[in-house]
N, CA, C and O of each residue as an XYZ file, in Angstrom:
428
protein
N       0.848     -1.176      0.000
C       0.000      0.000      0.000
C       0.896      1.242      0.000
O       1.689      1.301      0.939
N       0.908      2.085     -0.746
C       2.126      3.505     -0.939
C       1.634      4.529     -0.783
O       2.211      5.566     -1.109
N       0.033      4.500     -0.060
C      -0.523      5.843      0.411
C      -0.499      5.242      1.701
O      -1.408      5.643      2.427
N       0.295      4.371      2.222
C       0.428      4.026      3.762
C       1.674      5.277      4.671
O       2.775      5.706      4.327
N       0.898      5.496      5.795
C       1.735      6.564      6.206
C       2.500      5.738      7.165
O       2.205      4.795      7.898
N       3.371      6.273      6.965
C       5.038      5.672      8.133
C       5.654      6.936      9.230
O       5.923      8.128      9.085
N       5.694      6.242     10.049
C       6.156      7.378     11.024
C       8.001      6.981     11.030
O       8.273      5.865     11.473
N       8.914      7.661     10.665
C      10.341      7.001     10.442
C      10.901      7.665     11.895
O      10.087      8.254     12.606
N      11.851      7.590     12.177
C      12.842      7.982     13.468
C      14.351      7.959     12.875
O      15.056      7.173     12.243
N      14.451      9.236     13.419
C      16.147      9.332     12.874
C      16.376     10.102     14.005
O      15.558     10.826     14.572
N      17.831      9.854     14.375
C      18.341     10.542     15.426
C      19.753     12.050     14.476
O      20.426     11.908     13.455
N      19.686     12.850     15.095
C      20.699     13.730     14.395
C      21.441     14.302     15.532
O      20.810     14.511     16.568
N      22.959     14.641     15.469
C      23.490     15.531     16.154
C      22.863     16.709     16.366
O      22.487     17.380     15.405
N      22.665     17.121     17.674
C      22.086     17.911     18.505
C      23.113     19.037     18.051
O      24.231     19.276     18.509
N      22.179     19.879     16.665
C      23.780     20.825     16.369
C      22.617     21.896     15.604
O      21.632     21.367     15.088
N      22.754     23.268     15.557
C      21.535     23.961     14.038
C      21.349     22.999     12.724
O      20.282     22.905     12.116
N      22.499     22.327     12.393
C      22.264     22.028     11.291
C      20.809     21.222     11.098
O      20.196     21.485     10.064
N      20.212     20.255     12.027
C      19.075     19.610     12.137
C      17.844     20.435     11.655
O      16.890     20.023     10.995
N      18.028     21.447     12.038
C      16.986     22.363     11.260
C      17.249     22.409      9.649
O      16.533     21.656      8.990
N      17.878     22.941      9.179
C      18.014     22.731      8.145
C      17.869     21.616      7.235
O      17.505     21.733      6.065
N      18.252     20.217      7.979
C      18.282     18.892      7.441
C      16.893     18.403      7.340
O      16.642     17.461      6.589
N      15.868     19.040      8.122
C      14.662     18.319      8.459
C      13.867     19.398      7.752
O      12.884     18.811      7.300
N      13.780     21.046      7.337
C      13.151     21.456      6.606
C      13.572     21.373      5.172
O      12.685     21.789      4.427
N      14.730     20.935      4.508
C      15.434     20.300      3.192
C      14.162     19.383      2.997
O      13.307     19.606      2.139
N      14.126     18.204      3.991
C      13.193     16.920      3.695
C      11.558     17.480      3.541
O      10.855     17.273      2.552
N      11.271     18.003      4.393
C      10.129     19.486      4.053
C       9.532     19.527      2.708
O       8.689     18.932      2.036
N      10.651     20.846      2.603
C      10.332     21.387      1.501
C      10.682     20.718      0.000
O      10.407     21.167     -1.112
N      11.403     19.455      0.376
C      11.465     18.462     -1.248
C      10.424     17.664     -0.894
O      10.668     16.458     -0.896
N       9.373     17.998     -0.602
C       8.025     17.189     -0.722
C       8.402     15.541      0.032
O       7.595     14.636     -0.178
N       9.622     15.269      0.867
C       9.604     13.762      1.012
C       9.676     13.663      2.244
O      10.505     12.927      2.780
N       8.578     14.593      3.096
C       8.314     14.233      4.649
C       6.940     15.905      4.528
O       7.025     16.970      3.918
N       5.613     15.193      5.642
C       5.150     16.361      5.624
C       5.017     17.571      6.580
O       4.497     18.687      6.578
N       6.126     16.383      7.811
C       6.436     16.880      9.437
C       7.473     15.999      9.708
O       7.771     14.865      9.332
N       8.055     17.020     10.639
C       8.922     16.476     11.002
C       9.107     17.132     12.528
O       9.408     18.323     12.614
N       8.927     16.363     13.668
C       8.926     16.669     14.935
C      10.643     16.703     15.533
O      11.046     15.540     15.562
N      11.502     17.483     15.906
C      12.383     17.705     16.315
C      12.335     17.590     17.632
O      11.804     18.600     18.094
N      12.627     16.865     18.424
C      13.042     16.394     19.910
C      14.701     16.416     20.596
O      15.384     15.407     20.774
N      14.990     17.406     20.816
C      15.996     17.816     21.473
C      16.321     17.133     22.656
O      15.420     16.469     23.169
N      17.849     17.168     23.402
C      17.908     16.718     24.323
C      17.934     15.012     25.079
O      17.747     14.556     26.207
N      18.242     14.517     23.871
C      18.239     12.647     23.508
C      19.733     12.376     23.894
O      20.826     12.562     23.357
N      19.332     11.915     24.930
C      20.986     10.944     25.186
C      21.337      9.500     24.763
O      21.098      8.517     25.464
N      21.913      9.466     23.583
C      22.100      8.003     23.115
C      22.970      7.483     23.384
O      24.078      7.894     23.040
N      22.747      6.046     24.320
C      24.480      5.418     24.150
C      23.839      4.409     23.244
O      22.683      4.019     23.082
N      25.478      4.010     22.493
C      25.662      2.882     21.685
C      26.906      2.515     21.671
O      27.833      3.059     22.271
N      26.958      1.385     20.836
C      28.457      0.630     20.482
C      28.488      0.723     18.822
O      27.707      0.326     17.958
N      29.612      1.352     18.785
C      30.722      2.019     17.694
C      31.765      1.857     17.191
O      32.666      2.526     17.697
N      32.168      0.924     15.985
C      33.639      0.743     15.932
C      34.472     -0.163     17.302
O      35.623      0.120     17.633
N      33.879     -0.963     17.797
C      34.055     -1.591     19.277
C      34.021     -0.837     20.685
O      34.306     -1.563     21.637
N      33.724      0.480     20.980
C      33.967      1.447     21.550
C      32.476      1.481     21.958
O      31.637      1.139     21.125
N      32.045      1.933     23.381
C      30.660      2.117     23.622
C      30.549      3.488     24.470
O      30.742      3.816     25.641
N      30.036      4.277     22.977
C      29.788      5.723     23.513
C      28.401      6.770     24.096
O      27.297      6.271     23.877
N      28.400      8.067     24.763
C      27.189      8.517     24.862
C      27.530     10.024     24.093
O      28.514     10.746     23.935
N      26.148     10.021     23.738
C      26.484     11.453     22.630
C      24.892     12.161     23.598
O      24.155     11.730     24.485
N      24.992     13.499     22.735
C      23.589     14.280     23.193
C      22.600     14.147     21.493
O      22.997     14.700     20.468
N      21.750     13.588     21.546
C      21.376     13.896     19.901
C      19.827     14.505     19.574
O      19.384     14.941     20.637
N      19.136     14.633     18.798
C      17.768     14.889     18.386
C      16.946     13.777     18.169
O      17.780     13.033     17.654
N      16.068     13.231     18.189
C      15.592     12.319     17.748
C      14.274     13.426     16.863
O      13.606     14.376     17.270
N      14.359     12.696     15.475
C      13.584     13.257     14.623
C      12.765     12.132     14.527
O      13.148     10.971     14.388
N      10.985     12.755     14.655
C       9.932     11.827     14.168
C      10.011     12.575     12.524
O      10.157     13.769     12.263
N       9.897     11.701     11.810
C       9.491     12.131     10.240
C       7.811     11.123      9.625
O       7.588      9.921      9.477
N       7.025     12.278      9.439
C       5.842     11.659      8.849
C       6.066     11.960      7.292
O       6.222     13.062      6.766
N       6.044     10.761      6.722
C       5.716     10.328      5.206
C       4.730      9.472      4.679
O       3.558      9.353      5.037
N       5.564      8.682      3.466
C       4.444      7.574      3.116
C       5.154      6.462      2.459
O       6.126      6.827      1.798
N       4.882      5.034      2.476
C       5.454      4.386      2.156
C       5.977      4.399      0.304
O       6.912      3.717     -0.115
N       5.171      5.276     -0.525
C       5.619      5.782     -1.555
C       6.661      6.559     -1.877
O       7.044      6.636     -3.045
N       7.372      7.374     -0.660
C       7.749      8.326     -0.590
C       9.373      7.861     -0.058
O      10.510      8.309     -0.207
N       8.805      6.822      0.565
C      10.279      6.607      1.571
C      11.896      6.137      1.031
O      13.039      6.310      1.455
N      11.288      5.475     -0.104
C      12.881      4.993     -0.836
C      13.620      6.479     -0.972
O      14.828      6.491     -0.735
N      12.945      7.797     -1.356
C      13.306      8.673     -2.193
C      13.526      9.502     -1.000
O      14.108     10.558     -1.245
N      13.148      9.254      0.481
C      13.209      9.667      1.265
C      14.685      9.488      2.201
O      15.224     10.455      2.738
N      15.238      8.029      2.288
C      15.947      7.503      2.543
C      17.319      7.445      1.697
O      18.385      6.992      2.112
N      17.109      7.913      0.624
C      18.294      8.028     -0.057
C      18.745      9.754      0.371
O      19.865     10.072      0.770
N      17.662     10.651      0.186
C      18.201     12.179      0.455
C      18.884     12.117      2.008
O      19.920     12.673      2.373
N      17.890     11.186      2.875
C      18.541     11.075      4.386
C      19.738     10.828      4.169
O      20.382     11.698      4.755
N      20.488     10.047      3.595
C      21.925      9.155      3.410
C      22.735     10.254      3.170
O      23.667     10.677      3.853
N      22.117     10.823      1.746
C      23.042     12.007      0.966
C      23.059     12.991      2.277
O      24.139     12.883      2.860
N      22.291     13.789      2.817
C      22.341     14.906      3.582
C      23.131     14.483      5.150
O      23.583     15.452      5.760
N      23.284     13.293      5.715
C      22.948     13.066      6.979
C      24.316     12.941      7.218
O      24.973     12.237      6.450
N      24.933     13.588      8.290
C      26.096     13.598      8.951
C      26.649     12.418      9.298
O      27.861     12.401      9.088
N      26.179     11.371      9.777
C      26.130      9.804      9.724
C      26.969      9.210      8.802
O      26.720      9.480      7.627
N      28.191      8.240      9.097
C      28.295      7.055      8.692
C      27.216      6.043      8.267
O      27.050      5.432      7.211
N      26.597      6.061      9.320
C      25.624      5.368      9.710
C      24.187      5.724     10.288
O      23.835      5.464     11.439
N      23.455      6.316      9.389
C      22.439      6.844     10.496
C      21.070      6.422     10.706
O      20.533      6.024      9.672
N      20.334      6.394     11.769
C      19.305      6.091     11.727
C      18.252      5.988     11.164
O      17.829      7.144     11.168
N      17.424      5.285     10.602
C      16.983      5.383      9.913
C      15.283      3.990      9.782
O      15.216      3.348      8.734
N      14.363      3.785     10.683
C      13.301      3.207     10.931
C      12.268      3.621     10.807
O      11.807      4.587     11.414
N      11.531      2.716      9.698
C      10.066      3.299      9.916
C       8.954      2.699     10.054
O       8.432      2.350      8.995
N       8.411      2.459     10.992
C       6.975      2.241     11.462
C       5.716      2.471     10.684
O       5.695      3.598     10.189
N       4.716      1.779     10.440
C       3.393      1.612      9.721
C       2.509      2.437     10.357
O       2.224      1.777     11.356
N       1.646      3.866     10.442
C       0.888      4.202     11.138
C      -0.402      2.736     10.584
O      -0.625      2.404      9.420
N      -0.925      2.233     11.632
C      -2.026      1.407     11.765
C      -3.375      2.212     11.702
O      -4.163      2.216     10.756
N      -3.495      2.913     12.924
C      -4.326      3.758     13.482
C      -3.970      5.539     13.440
O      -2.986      6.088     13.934
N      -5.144      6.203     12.670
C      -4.755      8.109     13.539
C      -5.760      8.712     13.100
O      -6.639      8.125     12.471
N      -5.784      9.831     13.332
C      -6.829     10.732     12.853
C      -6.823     10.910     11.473
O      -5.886     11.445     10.881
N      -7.948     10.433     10.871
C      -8.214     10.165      9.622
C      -7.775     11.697      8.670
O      -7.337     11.793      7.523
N      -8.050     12.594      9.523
C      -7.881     14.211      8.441
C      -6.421     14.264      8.714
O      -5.807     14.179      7.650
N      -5.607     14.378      9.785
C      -4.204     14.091     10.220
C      -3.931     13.483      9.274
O      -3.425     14.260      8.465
N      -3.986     12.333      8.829
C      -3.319     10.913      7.756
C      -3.421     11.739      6.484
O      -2.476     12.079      5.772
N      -4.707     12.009      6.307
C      -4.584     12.617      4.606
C      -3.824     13.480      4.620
O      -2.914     13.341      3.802
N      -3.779     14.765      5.498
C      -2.905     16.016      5.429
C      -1.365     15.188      5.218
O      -0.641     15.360      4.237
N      -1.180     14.631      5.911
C       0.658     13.766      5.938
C       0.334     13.364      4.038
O       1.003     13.768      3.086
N      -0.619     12.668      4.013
C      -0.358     11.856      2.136
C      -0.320     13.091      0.994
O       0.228     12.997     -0.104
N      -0.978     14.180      1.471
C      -1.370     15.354      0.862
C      -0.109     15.774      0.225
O       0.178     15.981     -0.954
N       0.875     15.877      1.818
C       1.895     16.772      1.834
C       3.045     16.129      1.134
O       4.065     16.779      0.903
N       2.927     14.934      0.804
C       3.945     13.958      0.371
C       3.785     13.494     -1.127
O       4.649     12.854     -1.727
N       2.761     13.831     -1.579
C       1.745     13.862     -2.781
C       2.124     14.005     -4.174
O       1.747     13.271     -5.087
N       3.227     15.429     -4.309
C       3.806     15.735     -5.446
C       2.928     16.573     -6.041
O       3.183     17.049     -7.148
């Protein structure tokens, strides 16, 4: 289904640039929100090394039509080696909410 909306999660360095990175995805039509959450302490394991950083966790609303084209600009733009990058099936939401997200992702 490719009018299925996906809620994705990406984490970004807690830096200005996140603004920019998340209204880029915006305004190229391949997210129709994007919730910025500041203040994310991630630990992980890295290169054998297990570190803690401060980061953003970005909710990104799209659509499963949208996301290959979505996921490649993430790659190109994203400060990351490696970056986050999951997305979840909305099941359930407010039906006018859902269309506005497919609207915005639409072309």
């Amino acid at each position: 289904m490719t009018d299925q909306v996906l809620l994705c999660y990406c984490t970004y360095p807690d830096s200005p640039q996140s603004e920019h990175f998340a209204r880029t995805l915006v305004e190229e039509g391949l997210a129709t929100c994007i919730n910025r959450l500041p203040g994310v302490r991630s630990t992980y394991r890295w290169e054998g090394q297990v570190s803690t950083d401060s980061e953003e966790l970005l909710l990104i609303k799209t659509t499963a039509a949208r996301f290959e084209a979505l996921k490649a600009r993430l790659l190109e733009l994203h400060p990351y080696e490696l970056p986050e990058l999951i997305a979840v099936p909305v099941e359930h939401g407010h039906a006018a909410y859902l269309d506005w997200v497919r609207a915005g992702v639409a072309g």
